[in-house]
ModelCIF file with pLDDT and N, C-alpha, C, O atoms, coordinates in Angstrom:
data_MODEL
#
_entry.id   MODEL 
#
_entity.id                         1 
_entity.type                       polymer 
_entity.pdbx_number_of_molecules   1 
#
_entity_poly.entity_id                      1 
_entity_poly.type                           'polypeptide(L)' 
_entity_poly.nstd_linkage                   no 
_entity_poly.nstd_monomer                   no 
_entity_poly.pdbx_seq_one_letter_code       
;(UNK)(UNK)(UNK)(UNK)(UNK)(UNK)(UNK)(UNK)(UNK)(UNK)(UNK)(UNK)(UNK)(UNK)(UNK)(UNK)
(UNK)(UNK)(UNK)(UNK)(UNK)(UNK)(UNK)(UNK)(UNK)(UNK)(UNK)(UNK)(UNK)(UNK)(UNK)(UNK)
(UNK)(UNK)(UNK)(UNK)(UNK)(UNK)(UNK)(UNK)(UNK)(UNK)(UNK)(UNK)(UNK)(UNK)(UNK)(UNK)
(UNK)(UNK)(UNK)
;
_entity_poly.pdbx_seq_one_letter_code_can   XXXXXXXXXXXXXXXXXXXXXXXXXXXXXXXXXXXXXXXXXXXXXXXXXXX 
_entity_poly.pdbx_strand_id                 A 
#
loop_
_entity_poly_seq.entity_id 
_entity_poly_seq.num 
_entity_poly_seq.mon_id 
_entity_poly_seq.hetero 
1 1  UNK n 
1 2  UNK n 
1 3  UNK n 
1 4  UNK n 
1 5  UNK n 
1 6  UNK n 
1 7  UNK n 
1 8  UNK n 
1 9  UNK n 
1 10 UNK n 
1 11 UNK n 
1 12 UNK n 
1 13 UNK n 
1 14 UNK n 
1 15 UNK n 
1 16 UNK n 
1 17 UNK n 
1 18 UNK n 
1 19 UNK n 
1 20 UNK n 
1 21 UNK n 
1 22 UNK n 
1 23 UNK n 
1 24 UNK n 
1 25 UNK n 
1 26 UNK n 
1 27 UNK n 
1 28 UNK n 
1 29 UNK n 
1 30 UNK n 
1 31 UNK n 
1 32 UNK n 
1 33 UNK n 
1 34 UNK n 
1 35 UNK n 
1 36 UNK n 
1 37 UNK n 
1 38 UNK n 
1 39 UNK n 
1 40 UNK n 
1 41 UNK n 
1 42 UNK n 
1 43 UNK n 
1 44 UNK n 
1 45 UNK n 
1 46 UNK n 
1 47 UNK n 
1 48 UNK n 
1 49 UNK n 
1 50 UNK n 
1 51 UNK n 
#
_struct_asym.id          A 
_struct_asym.entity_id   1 
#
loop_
_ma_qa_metric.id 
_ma_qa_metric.mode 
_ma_qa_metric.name 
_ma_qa_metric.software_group_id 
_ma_qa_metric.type 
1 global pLDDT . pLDDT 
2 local  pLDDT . pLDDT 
#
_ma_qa_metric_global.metric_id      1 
_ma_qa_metric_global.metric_value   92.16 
_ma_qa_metric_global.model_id       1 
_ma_qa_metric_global.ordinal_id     1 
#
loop_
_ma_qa_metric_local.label_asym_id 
_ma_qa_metric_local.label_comp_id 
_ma_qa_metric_local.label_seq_id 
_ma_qa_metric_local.metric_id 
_ma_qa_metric_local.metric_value 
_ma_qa_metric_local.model_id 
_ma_qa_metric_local.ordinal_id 
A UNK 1  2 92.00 1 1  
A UNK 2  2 94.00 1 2  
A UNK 3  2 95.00 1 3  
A UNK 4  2 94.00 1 4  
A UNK 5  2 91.00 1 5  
A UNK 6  2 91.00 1 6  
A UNK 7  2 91.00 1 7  
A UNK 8  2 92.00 1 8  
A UNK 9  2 90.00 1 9  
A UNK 10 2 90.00 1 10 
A UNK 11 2 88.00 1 11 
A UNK 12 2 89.00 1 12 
A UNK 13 2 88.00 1 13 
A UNK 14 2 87.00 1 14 
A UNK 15 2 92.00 1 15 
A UNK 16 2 93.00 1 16 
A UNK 17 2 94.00 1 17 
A UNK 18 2 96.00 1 18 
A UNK 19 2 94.00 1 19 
A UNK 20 2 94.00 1 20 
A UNK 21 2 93.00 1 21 
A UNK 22 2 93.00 1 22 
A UNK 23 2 91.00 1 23 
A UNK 24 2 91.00 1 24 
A UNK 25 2 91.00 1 25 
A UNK 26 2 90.00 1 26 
A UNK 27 2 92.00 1 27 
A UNK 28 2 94.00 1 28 
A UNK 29 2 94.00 1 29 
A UNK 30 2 92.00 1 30 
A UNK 31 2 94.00 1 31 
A UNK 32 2 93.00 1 32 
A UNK 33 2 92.00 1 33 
A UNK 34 2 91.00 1 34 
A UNK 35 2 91.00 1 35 
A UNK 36 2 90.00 1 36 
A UNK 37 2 89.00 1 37 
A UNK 38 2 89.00 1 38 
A UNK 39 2 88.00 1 39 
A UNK 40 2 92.00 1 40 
A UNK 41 2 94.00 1 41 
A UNK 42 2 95.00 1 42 
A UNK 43 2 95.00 1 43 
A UNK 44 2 95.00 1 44 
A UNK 45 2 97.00 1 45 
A UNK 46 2 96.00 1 46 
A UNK 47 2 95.00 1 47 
A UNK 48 2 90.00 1 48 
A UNK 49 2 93.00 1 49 
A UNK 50 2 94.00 1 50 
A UNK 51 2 91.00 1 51 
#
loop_
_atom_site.group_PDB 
_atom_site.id 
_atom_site.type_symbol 
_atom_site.label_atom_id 
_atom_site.label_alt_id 
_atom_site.label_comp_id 
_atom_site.label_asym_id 
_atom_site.label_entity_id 
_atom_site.label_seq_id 
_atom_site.pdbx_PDB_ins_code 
_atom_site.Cartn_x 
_atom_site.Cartn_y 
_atom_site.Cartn_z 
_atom_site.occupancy 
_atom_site.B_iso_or_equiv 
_atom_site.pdbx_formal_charge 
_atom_site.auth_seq_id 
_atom_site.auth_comp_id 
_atom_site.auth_asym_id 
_atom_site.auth_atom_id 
_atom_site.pdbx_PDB_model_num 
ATOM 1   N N  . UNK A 1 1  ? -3.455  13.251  -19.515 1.00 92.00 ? 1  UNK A N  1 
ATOM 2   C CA . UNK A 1 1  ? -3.372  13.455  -18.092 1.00 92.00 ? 1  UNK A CA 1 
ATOM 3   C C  . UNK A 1 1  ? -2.090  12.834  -17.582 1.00 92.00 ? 1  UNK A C  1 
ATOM 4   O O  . UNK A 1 1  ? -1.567  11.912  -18.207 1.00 92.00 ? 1  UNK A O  1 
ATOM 5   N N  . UNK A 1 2  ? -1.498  13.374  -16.316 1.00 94.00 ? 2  UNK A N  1 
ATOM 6   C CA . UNK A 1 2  ? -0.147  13.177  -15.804 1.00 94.00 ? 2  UNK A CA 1 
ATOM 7   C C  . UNK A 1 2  ? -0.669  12.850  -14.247 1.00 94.00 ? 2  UNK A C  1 
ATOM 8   O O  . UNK A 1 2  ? -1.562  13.489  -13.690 1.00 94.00 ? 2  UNK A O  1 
ATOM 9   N N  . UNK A 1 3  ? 0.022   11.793  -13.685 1.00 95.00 ? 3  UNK A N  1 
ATOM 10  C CA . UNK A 1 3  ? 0.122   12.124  -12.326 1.00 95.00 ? 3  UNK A CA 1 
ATOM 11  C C  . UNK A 1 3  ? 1.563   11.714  -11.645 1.00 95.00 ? 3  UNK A C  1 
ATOM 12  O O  . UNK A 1 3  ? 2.552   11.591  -12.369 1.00 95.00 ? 3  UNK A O  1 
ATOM 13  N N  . UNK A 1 4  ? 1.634   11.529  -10.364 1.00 94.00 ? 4  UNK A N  1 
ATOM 14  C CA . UNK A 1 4  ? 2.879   11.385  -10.156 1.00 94.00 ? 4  UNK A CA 1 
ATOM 15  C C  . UNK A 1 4  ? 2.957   10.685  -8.447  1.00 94.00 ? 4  UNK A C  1 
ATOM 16  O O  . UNK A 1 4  ? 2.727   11.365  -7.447  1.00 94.00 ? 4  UNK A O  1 
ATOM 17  N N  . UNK A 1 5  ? 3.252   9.517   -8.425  1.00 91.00 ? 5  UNK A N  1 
ATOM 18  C CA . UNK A 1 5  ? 2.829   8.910   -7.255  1.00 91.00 ? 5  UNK A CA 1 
ATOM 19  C C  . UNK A 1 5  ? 4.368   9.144   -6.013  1.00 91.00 ? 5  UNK A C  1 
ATOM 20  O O  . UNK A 1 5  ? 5.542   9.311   -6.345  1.00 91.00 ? 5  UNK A O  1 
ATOM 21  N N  . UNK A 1 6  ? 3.849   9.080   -4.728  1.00 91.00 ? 6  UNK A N  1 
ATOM 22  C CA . UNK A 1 6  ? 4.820   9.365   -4.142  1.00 91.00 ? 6  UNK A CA 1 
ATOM 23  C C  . UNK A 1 6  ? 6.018   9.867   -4.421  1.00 91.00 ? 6  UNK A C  1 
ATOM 24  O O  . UNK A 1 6  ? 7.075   9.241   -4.500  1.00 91.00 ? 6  UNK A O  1 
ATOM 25  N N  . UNK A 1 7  ? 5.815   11.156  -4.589  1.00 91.00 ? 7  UNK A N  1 
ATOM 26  C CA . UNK A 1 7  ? 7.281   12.025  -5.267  1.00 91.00 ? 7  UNK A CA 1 
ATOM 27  C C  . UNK A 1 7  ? 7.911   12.088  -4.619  1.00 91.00 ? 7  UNK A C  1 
ATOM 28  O O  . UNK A 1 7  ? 8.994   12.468  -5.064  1.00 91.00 ? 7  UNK A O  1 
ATOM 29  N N  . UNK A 1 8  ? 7.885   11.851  -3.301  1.00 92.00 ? 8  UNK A N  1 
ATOM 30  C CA . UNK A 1 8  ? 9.927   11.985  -2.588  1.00 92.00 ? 8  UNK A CA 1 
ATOM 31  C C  . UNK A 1 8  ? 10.182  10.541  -1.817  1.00 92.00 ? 8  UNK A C  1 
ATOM 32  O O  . UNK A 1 8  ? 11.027  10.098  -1.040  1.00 92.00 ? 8  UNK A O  1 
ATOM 33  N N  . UNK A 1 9  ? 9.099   10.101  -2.400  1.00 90.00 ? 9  UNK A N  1 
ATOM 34  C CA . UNK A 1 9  ? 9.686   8.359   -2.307  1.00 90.00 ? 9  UNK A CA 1 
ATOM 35  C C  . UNK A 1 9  ? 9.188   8.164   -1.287  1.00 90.00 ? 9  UNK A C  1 
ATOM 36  O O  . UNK A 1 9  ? 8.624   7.077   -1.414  1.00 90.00 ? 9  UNK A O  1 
ATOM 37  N N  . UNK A 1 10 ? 8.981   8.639   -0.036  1.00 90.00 ? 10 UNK A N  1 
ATOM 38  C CA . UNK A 1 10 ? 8.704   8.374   1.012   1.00 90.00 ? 10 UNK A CA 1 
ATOM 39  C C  . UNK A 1 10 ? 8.156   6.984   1.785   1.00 90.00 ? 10 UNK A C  1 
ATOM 40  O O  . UNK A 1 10 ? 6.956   6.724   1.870   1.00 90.00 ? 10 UNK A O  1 
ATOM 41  N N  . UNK A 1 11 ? 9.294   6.071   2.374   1.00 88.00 ? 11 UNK A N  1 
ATOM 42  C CA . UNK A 1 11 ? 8.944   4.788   3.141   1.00 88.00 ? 11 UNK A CA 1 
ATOM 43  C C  . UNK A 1 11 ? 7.750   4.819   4.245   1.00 88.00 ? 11 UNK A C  1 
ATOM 44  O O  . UNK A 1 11 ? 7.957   4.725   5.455   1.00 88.00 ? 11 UNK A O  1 
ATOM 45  N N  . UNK A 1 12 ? 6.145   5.001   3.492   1.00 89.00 ? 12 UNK A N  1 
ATOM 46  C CA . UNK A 1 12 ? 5.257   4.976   4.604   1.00 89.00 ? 12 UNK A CA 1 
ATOM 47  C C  . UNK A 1 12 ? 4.268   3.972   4.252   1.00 89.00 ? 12 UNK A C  1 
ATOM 48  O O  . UNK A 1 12 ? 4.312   3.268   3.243   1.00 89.00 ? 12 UNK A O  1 
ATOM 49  N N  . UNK A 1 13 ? 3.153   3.951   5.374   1.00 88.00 ? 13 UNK A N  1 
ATOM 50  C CA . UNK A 1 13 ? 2.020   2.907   4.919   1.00 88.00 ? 13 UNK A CA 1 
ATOM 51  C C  . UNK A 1 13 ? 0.700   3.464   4.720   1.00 88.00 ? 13 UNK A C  1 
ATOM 52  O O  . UNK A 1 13 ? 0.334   4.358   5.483   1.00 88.00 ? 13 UNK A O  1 
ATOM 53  N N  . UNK A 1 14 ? -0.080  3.049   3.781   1.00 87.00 ? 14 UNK A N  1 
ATOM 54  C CA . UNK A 1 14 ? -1.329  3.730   2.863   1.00 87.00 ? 14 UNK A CA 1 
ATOM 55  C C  . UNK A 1 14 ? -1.948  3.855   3.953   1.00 87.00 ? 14 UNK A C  1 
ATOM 56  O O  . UNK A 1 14 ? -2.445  4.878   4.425   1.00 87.00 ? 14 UNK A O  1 
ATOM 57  N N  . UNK A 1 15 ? -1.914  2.138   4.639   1.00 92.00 ? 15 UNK A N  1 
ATOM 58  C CA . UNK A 1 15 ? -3.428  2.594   6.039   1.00 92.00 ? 15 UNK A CA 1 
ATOM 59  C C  . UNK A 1 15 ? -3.093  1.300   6.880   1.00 92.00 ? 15 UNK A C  1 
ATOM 60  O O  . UNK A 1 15 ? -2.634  0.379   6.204   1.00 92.00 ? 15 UNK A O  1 
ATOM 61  N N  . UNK A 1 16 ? -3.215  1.100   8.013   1.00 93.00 ? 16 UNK A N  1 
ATOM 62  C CA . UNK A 1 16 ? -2.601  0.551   9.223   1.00 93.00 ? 16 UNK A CA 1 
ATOM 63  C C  . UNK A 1 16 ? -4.397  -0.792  9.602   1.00 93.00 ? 16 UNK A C  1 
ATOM 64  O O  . UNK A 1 16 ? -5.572  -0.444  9.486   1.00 93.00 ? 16 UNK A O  1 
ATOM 65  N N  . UNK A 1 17 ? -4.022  -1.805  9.907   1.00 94.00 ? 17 UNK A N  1 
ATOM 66  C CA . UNK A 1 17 ? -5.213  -2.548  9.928   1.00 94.00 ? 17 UNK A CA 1 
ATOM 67  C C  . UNK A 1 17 ? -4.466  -3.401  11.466  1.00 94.00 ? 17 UNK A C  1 
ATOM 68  O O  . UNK A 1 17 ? -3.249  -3.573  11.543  1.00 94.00 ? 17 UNK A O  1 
ATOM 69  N N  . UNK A 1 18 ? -5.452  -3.860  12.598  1.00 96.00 ? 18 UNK A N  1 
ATOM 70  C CA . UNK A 1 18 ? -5.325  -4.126  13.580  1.00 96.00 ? 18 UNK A CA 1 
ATOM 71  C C  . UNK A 1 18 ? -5.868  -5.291  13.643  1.00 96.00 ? 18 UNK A C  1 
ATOM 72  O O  . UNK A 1 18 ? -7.006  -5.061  14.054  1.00 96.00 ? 18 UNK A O  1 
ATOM 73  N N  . UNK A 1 19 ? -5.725  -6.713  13.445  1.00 94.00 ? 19 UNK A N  1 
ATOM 74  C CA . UNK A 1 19 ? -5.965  -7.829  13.603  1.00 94.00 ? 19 UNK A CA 1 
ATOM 75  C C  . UNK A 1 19 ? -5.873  -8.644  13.892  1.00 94.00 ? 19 UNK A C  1 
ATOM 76  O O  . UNK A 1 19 ? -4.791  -8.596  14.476  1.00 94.00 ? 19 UNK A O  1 
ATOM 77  N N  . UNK A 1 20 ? -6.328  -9.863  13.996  1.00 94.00 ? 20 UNK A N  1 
ATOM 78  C CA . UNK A 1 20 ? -5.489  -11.364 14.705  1.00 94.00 ? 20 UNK A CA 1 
ATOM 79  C C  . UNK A 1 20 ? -4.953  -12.460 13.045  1.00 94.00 ? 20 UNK A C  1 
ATOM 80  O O  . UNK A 1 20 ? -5.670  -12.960 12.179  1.00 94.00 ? 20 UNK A O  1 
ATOM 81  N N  . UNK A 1 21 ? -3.815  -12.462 13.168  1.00 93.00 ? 21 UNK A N  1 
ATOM 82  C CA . UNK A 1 21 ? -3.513  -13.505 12.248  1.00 93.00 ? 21 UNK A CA 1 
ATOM 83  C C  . UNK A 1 21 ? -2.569  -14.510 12.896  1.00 93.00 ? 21 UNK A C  1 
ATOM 84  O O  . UNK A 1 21 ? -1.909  -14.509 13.935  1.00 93.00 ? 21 UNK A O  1 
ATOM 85  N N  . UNK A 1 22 ? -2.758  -15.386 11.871  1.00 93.00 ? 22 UNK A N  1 
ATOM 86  C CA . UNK A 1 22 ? -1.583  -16.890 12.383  1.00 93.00 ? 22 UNK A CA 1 
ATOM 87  C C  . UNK A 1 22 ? -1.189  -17.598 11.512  1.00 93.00 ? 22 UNK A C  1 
ATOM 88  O O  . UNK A 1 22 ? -2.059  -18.169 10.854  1.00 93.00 ? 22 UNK A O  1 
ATOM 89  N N  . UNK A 1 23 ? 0.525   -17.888 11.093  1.00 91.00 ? 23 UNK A N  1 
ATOM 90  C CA . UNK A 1 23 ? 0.764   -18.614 10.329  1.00 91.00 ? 23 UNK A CA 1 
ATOM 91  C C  . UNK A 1 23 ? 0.895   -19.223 10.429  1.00 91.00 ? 23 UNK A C  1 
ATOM 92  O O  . UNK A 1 23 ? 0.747   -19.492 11.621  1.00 91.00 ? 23 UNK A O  1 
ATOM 93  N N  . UNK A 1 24 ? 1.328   -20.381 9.611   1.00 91.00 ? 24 UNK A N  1 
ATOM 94  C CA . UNK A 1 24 ? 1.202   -21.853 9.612   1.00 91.00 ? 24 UNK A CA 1 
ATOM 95  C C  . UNK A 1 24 ? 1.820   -22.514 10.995  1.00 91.00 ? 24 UNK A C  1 
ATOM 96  O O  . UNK A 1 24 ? 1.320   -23.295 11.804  1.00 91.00 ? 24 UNK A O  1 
ATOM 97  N N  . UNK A 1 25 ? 3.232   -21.820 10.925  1.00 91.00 ? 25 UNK A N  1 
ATOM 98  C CA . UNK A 1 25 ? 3.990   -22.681 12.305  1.00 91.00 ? 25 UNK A CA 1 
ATOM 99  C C  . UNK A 1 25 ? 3.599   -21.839 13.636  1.00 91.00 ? 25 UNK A C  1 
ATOM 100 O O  . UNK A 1 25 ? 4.056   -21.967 14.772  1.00 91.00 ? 25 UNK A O  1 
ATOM 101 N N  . UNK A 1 26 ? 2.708   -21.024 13.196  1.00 90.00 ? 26 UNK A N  1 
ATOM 102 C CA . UNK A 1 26 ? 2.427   -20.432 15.334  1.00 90.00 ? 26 UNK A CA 1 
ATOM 103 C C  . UNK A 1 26 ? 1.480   -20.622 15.927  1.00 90.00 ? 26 UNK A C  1 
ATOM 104 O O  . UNK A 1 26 ? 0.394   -20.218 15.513  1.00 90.00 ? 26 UNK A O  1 
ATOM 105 N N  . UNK A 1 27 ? 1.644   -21.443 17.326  1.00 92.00 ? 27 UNK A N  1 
ATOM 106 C CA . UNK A 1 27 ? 0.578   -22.051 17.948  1.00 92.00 ? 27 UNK A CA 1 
ATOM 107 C C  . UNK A 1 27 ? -0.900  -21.437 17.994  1.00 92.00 ? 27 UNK A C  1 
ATOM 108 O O  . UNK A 1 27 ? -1.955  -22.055 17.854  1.00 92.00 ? 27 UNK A O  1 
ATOM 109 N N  . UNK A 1 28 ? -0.769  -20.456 18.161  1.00 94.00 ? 28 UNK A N  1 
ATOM 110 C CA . UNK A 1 28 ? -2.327  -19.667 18.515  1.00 94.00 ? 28 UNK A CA 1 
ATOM 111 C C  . UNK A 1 28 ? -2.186  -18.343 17.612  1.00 94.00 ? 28 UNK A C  1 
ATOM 112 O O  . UNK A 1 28 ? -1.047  -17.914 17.429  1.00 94.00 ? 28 UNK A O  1 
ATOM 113 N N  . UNK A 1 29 ? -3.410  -17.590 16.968  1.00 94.00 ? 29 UNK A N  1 
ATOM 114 C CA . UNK A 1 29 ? -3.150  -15.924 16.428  1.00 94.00 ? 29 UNK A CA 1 
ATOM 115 C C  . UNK A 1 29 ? -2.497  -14.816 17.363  1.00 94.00 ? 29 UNK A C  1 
ATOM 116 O O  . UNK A 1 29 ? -2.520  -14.762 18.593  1.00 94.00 ? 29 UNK A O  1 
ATOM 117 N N  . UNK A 1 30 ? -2.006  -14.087 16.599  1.00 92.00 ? 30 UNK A N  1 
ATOM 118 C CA . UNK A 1 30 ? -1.668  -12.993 17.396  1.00 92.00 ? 30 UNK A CA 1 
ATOM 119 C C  . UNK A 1 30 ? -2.091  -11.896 16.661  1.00 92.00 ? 30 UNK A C  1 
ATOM 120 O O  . UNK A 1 30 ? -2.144  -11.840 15.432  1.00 92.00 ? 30 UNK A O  1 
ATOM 121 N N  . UNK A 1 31 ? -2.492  -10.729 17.716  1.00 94.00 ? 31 UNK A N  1 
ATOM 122 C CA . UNK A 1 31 ? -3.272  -9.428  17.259  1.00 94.00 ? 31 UNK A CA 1 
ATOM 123 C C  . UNK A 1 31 ? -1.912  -8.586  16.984  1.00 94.00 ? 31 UNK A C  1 
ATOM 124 O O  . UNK A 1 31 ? -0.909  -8.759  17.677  1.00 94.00 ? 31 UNK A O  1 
ATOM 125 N N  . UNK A 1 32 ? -1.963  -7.722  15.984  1.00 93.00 ? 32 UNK A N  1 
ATOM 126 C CA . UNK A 1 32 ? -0.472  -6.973  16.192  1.00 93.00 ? 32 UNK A CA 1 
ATOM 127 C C  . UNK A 1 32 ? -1.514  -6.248  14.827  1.00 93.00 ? 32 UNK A C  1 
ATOM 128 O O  . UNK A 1 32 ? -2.628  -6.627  14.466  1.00 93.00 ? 32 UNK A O  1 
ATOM 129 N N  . UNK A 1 33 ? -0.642  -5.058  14.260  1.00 92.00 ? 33 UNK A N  1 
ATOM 130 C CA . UNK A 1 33 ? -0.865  -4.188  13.150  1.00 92.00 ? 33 UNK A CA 1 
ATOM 131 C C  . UNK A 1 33 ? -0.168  -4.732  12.089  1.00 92.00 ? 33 UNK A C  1 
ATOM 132 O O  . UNK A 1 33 ? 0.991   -5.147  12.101  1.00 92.00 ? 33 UNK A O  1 
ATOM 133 N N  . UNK A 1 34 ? -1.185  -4.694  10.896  1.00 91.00 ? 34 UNK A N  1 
ATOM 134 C CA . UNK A 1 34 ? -0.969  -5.282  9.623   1.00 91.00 ? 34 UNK A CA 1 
ATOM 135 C C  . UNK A 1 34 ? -0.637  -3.829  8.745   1.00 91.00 ? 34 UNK A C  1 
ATOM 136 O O  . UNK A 1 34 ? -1.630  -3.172  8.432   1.00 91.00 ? 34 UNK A O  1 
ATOM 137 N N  . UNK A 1 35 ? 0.861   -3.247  8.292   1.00 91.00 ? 35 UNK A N  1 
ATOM 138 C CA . UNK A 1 35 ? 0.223   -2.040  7.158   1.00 91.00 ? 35 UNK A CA 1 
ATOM 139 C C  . UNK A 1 35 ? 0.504   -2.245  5.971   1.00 91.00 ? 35 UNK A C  1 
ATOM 140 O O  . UNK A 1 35 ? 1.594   -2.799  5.829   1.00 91.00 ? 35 UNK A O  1 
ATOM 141 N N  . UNK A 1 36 ? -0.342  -1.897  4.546   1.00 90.00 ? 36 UNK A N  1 
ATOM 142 C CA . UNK A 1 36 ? 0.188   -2.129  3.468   1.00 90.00 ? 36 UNK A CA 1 
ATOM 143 C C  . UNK A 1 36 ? 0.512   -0.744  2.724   1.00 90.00 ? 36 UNK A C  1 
ATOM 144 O O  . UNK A 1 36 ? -0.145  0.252   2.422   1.00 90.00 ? 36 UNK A O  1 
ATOM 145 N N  . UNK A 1 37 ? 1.669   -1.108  2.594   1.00 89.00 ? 37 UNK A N  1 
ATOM 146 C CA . UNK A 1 37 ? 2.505   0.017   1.981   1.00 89.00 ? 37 UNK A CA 1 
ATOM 147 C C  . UNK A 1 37 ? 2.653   1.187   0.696   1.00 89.00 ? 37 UNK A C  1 
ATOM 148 O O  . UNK A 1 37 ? 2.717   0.806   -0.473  1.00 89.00 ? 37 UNK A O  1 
ATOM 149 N N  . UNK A 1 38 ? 2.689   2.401   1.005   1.00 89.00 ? 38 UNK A N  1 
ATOM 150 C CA . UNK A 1 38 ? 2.363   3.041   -0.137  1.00 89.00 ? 38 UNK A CA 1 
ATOM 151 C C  . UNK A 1 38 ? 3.104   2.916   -1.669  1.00 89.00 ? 38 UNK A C  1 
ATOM 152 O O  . UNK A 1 38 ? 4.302   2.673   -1.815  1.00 89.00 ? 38 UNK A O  1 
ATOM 153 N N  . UNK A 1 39 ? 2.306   3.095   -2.579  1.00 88.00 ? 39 UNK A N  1 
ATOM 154 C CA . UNK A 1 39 ? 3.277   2.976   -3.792  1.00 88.00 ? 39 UNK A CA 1 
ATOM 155 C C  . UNK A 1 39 ? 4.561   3.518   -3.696  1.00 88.00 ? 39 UNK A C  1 
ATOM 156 O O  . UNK A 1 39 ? 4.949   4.410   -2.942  1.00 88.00 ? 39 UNK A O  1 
ATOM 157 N N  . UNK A 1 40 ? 5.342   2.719   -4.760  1.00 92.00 ? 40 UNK A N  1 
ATOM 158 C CA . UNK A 1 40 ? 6.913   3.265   -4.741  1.00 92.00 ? 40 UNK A CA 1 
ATOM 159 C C  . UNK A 1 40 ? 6.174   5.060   -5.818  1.00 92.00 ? 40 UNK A C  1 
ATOM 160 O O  . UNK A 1 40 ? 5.042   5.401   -6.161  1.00 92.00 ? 40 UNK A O  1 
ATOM 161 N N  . UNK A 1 41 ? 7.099   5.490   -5.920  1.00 94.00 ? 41 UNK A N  1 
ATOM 162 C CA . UNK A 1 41 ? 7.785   6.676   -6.658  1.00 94.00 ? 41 UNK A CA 1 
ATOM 163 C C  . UNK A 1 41 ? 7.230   6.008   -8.145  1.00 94.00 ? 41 UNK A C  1 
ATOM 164 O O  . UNK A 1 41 ? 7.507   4.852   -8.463  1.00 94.00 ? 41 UNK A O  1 
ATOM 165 N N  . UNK A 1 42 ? 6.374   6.955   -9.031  1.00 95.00 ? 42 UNK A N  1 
ATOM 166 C CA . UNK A 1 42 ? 6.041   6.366   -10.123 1.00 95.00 ? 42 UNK A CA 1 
ATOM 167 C C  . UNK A 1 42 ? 5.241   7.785   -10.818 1.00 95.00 ? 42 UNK A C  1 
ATOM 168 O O  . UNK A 1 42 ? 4.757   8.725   -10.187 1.00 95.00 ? 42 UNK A O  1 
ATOM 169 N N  . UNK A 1 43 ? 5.276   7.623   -12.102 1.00 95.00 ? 43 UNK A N  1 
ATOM 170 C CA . UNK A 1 43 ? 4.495   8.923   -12.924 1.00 95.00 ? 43 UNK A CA 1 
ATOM 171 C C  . UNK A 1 43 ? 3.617   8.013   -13.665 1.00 95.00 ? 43 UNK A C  1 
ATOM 172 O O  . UNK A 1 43 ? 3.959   6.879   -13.998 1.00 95.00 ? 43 UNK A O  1 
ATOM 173 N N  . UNK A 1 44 ? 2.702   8.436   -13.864 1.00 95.00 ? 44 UNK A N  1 
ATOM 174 C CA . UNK A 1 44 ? 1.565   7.776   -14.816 1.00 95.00 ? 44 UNK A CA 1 
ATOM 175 C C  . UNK A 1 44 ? 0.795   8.502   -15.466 1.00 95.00 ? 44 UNK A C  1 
ATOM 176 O O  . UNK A 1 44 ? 0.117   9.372   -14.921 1.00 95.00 ? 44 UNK A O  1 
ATOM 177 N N  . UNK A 1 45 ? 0.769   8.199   -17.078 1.00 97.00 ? 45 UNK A N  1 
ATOM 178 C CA . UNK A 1 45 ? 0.363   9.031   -18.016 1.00 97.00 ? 45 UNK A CA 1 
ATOM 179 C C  . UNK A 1 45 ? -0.815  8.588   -18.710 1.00 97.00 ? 45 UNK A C  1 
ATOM 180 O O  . UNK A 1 45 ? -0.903  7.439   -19.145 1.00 97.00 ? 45 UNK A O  1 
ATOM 181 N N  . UNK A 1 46 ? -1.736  9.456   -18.836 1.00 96.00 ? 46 UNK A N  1 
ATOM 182 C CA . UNK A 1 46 ? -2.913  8.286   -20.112 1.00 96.00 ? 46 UNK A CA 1 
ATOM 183 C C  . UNK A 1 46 ? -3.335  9.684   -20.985 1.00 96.00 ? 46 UNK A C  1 
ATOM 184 O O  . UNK A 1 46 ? -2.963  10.852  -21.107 1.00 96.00 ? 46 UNK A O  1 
ATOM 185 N N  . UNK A 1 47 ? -4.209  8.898   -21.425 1.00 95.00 ? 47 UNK A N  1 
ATOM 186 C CA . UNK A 1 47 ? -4.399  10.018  -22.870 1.00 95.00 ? 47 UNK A CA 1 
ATOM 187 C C  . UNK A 1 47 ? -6.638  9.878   -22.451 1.00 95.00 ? 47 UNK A C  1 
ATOM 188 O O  . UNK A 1 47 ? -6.964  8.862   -21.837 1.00 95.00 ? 47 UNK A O  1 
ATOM 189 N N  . UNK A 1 48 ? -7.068  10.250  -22.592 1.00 90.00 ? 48 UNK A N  1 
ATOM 190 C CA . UNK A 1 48 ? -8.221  10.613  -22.269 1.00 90.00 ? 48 UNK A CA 1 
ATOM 191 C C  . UNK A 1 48 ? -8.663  11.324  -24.035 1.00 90.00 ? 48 UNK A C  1 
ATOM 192 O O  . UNK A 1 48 ? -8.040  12.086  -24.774 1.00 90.00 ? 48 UNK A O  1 
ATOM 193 N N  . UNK A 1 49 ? -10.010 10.627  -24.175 1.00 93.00 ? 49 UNK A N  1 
ATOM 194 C CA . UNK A 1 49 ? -10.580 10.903  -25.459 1.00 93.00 ? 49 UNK A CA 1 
ATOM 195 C C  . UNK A 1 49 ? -12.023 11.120  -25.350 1.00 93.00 ? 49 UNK A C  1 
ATOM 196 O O  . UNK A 1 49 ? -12.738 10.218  -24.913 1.00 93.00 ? 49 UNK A O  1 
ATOM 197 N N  . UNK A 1 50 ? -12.433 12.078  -25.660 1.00 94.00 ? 50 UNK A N  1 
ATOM 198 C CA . UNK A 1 50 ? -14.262 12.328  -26.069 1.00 94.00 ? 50 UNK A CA 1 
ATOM 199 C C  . UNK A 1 50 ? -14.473 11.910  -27.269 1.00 94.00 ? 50 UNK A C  1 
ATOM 200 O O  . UNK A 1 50 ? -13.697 12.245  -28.165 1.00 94.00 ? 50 UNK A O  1 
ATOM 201 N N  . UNK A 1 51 ? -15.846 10.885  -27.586 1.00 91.00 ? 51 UNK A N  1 
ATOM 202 C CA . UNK A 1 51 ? -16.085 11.596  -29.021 1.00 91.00 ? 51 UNK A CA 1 
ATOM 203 C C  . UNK A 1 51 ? -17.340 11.247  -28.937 1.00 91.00 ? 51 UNK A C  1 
ATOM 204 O O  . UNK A 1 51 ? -18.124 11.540  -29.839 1.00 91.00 ? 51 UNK A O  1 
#
């Protein structure tokens, strides 16, 4: 089996999350959109077996 991850590379995000976070040095959380990003450009191959 073959697949082929983001084929024209495309700079987007998998899925968009709306939350309150706070790091170490900021006084109080802030709500803002968290997105984590889609794979780079990649082919992936495996071999698949019955027996």
């Amino acid at each position: 089996m073959a697949e082929v991850l983001n084929l024209f590379n495309r700079k987007i995000s998998d899925i968009d999350y709306f939350y309150k976070s706070q790091l170490r040095n900021e006084a109080a959380p802030v709500s803002d959109i968290h997105t984590h990003p889609a794979e780079p450009r990649a082919l992936r191959v495996g071999l698949i077996m019955n027996f």
